[in-house]
N, C-alpha and C positions, 0 to 999 in steps of 0.2 A: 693503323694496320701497316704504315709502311715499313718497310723491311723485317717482318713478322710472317715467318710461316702460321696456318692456322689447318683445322682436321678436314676443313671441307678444300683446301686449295690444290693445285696441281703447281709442283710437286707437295705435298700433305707435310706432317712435322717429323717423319720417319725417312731420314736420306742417309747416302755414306757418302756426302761431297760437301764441300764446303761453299754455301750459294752465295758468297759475300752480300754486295748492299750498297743504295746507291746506286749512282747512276756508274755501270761502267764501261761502255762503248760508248761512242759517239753520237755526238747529234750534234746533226746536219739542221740547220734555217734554208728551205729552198723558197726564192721568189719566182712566181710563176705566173702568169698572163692569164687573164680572165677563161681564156678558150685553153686546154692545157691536158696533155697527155696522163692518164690516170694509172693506166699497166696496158704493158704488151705480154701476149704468149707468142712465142715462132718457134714451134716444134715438129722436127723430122718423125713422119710414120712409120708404123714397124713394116719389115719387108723390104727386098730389095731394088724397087726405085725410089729415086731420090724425088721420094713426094712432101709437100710441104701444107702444114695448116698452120694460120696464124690469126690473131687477131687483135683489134686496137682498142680501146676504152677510150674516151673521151670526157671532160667536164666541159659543160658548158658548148656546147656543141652543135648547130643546128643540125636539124635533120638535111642528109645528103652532102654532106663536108667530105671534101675528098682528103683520104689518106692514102701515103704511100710507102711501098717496104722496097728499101734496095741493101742489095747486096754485091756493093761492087765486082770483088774477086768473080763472082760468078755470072757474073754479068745479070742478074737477075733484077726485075723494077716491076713492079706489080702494084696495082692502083684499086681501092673500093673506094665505097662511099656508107657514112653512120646513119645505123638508123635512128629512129625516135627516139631511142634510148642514148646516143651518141655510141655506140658500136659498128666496130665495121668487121668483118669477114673476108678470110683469104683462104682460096685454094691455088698452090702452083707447082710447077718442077721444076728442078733445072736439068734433068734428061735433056740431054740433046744440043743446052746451050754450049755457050765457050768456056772450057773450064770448067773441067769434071769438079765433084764433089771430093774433097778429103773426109772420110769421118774421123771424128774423136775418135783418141784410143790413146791407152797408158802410153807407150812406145811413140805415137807420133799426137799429140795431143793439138791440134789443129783449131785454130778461135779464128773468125771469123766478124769482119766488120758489120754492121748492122745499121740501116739508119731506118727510124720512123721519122716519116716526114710530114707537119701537117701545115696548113697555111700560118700557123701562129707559130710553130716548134719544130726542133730537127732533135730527135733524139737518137744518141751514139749509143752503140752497146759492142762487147765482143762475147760473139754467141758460137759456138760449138755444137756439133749434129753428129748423134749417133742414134741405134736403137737399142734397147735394152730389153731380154725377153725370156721366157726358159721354155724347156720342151721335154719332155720329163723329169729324168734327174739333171738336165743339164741348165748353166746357164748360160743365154748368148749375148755376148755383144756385138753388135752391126753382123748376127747370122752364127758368130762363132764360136765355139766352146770357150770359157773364162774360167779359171780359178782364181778366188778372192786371196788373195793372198795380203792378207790384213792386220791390222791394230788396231784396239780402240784406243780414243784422245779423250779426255775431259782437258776444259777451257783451264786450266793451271798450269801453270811453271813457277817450276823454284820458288814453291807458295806463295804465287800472286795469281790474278785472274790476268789470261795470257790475251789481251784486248789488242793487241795494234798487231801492223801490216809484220814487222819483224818477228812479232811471236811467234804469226803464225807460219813465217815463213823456216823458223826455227825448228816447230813440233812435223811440219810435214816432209821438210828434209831429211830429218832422223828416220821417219817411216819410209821415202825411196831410200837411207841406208841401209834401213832391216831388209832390203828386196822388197816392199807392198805396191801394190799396183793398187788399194786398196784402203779406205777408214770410216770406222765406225764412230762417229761425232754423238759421242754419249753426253748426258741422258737428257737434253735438253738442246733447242736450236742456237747452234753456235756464232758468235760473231761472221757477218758477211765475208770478213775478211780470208775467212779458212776454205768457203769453196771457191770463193773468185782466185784462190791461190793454189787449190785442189785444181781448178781448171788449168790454170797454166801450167803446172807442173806436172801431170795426166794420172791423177787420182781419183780413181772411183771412190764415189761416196754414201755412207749409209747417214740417211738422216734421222732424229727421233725427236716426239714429243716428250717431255714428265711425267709420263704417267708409267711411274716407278714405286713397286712394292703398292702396298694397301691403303690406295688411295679410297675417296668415298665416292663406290660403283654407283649406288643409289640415289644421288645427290641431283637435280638436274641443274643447279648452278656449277657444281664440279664440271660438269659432261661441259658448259656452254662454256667455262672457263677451258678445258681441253679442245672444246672447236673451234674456238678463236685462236688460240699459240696453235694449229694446225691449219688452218687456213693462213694464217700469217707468213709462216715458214714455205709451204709451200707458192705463197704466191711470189714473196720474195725471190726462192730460188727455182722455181720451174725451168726457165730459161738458160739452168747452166748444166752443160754437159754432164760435169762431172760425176752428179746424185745420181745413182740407180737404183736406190732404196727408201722409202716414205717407211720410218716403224713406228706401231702405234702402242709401243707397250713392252714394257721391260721387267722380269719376274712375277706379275700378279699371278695370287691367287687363286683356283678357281671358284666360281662360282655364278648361279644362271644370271647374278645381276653384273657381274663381270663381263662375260661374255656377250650380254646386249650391247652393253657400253663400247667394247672392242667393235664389234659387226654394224656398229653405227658411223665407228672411225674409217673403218674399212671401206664402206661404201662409200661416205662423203669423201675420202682418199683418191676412191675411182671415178669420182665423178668432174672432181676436182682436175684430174690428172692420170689419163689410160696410157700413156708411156711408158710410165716405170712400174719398177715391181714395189709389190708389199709385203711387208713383214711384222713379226715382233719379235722378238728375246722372249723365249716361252723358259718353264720351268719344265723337269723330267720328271719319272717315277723309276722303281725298281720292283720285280718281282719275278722270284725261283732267282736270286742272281743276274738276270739280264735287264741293260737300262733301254726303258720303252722311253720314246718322244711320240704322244698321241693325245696332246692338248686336244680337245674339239676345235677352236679356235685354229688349226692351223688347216682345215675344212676351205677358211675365209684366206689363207695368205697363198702368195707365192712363193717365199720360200720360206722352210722351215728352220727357222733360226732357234735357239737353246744355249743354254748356260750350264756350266759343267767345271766341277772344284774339284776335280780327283786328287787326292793326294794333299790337300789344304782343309778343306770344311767335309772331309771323310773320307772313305779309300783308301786303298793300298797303292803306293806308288810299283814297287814291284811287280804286283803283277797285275797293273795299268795295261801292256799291250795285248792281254786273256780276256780282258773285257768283252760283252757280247751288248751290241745297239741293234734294236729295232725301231721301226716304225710300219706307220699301213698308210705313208702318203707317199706317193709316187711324186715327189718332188724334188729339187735339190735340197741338199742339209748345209747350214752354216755354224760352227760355232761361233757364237757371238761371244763368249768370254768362256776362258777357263787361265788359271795364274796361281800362283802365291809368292809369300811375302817375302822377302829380301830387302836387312839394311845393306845397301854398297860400303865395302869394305871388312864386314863382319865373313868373316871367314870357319871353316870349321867339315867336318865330315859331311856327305851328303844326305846321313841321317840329320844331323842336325836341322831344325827348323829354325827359320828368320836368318839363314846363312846365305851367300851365293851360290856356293856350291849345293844347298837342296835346292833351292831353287832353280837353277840350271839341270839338277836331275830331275826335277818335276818336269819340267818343258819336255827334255830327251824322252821321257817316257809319255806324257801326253801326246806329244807327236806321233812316239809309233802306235796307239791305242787310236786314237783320230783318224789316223788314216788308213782304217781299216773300218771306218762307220757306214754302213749304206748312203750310198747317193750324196759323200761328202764333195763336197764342192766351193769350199771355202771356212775363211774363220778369224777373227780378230780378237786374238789375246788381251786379256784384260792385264797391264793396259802398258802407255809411252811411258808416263813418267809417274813418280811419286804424288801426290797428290795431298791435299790437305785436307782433313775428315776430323769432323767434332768427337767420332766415333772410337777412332783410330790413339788411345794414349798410355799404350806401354811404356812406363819408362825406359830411356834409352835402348828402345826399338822403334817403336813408332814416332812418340812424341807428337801428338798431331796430323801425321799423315798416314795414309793408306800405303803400306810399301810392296803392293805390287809391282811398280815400276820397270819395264826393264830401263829406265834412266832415270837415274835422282833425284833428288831435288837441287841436288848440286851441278846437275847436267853433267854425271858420269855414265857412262854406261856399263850394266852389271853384267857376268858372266851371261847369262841367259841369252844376254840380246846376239850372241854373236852364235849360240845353237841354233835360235830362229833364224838368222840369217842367212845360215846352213841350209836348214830345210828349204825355206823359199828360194833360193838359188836353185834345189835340183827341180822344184814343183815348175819354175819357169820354163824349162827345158822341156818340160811335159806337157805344158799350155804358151806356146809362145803367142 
């Protein structure tokens, strides 16, 4: 079975990306001391004091082993002790110490030193503190109104799997050039390297599981294989600022064994982790003319995220900005992908399809259709670059890849990229 998709897996044998094979990130040999730090959580609560919960996991551990969290800059040192289980527990502030708090934010993205210390181990981390939250249609960060002003990424460049510290410093450079304060890390948890790099660089992040298109709902090895790749991801990346989104699901189907599955993710999500928000990439309906977004499922999320081809997979590009969106959740709205295809350098009239210039009038008119959606509040174009898809083999259009792109595979950037740049420069002005 190795490198074999099969009907029961996550993701299942129906994808449009190309999963390579093999081992392709890293691995790390750590040697570690009998007595040895298992995971840390130290995460800022929503609200405005700078209150802190944390806590430490331990192997091998006796009961009452003293741990400790400092946090030089803030002059913060804070001591428990594990219990039975080798666990300790922290509550603290730093109100009132030396040296206020800076929070995370796109604009001033502020990381912070961290040590867990225990009589065997000193562990170093650079950890980032904000809160993430919504309040009806809005969403807040550390209190404030945010527009996502986003992209999605899948892990490829220039048709390889984009694994080291440069790729990814590569794909998220390109997104601060489009203007994103903002990335959707499709469809699957991405190499470490892309939020530890989302954090320094001040990039909010959307994370997601596989569980894309019509996986098997009913399965309960499916379900426990999805709760492990979601418990995985999330424990890895808790601690980093960056993520303000856990999604648990991208275009399924509906149906009532679907929606258990989803409301299963949801809660282990929340239980996991009451910081951030939750989402999926929902599908839409249409009727009398108007597109409703009113999955049951989005009952379970915080915001309402959706997928939307106007002008590619149906629709009228013309009269794209006449559109009429509802919904009946009082939440924020995200589009999570709407695009189409363009080779770079295939040129031709904006009628034409697989051109830059339609594709550049899709965007121009997506945009002003979008942003007149209720309770819009973000959105990440599908997608950075070209990408390579078993799916995707028009001759001498595709050839292999998905050419949504608005950059290449040749690491050009197409007409498009520089409309959305447009937009997100005025939205910035409108959400500093």
């Amino acid at each position: 079975m190795i490198n074999k998709r099969s009907k029961d897996g996550v993701p299942a044998l129906n994808t449009d990306w190309w999963n390579y094979g093999g081992i392709t990130r890293d691995v790390l040999l750590v040697d570690e001391p009998e007595m040895f730090i298992q995971d840390y959580t130290l995460q800022l609560q929503k609200g405005p004091d700078d209150q802190f919960t944390a806590s430490v996991q331990l192997v091998n551990a006796p009961e009452k082993t003293e741990v400790s969290i400092s946090i030089p800059e803030l002059k913060v040192f804070t001591t428990s002790f594990t219990d039975a289980k080798g666990r300790a527990e922290f509550s603290f502030s730093s109100t009132g110490r030396r040296g206020s708090l800076i929070r995370w934010t796109p604009e001033s993205p502020k990381l912070y030193t961290v040590l867990i210390i225990t009589p065997a181990q000193v562990l170093k981390d650079q950890v980032g503190f904000k809160t993430i939250e919504t309040s009806g249609h809005d969403i807040l960060l550390n209190g404030k109104p945010v527009y996502l002003r986003g992209i999605s990424i899948h892990e490829d460049l220039k048709g390889r799997r984009a694994n080291s510290k440069a790729d990814a410093i590569l794909l998220l450079k390109w997104a601060k050039e489009l203007g994103c304060n903002y990335v959707r890390l499709a469809h699957y948890p991405h190499n470490e390297n892309m939020v530890r790099i989302a954090d320094s660089l001040g990039l909010m992040v959307w994370e997601e599981v596989p569980v894309y298109w019509s996986i098997d709902f009913n399965n309960a090895a499916t379900f426990e294989n999805v709760k492990d790749q979601l418990i995985t991801v999330i424990s890895r990346d808790k601690n980093r600022a960056c993520t303000i989104i856990w999604s648990v699901a991208n275009e399924t189907p509906l149906s009532k064994g679907r929606n258990e599955f989803l409301q299963s993710l949801v809660s282990l999500t929340r239980v996991m982790d009451s910081t951030r928000l939750v989402s999926a990439a929902l599908l839409t309906r249409s009727e009398n003319g108007v597109n409703i977004v009113d999955d049951k499922i989005g009952e379970q999320l915080d915001i309402i995220a959706f997928n939307e081809y106007r002008g590619w997979y149906g629709g009228d590009l013309a009269t794209a900005p006449d559109a009429k969106w509802t919904t009946p959740y009082n939440k924020p709205m995200v589009v999570s992908e709407f695009g189409g295809d363009a080779r770079q350098g295939l040129h031709g009239s904006k009628e034409e399809r697989w051109t830059e210039e339609y594709q550049e009038y899709l965007y121009q008119q997506n945009l002003k259709m979008i942003d007149k959606i209720p309770n819009i509040r973000g959105m990440s174009p599908w997608i950075l670059t070209d990408f390579r898809s078993p799916r995707r083999v028009l001759p001498g259009i595709q050839d292999g890849f998905n050419r949504k792109g608005l950059v290449s595979d040749k690491g050009v950037k197409k007409k498009a990229f520089f409309i959305l740049r447009e937009f997100y420069g005025k939205k910035s002005l409108l959400y500093p």
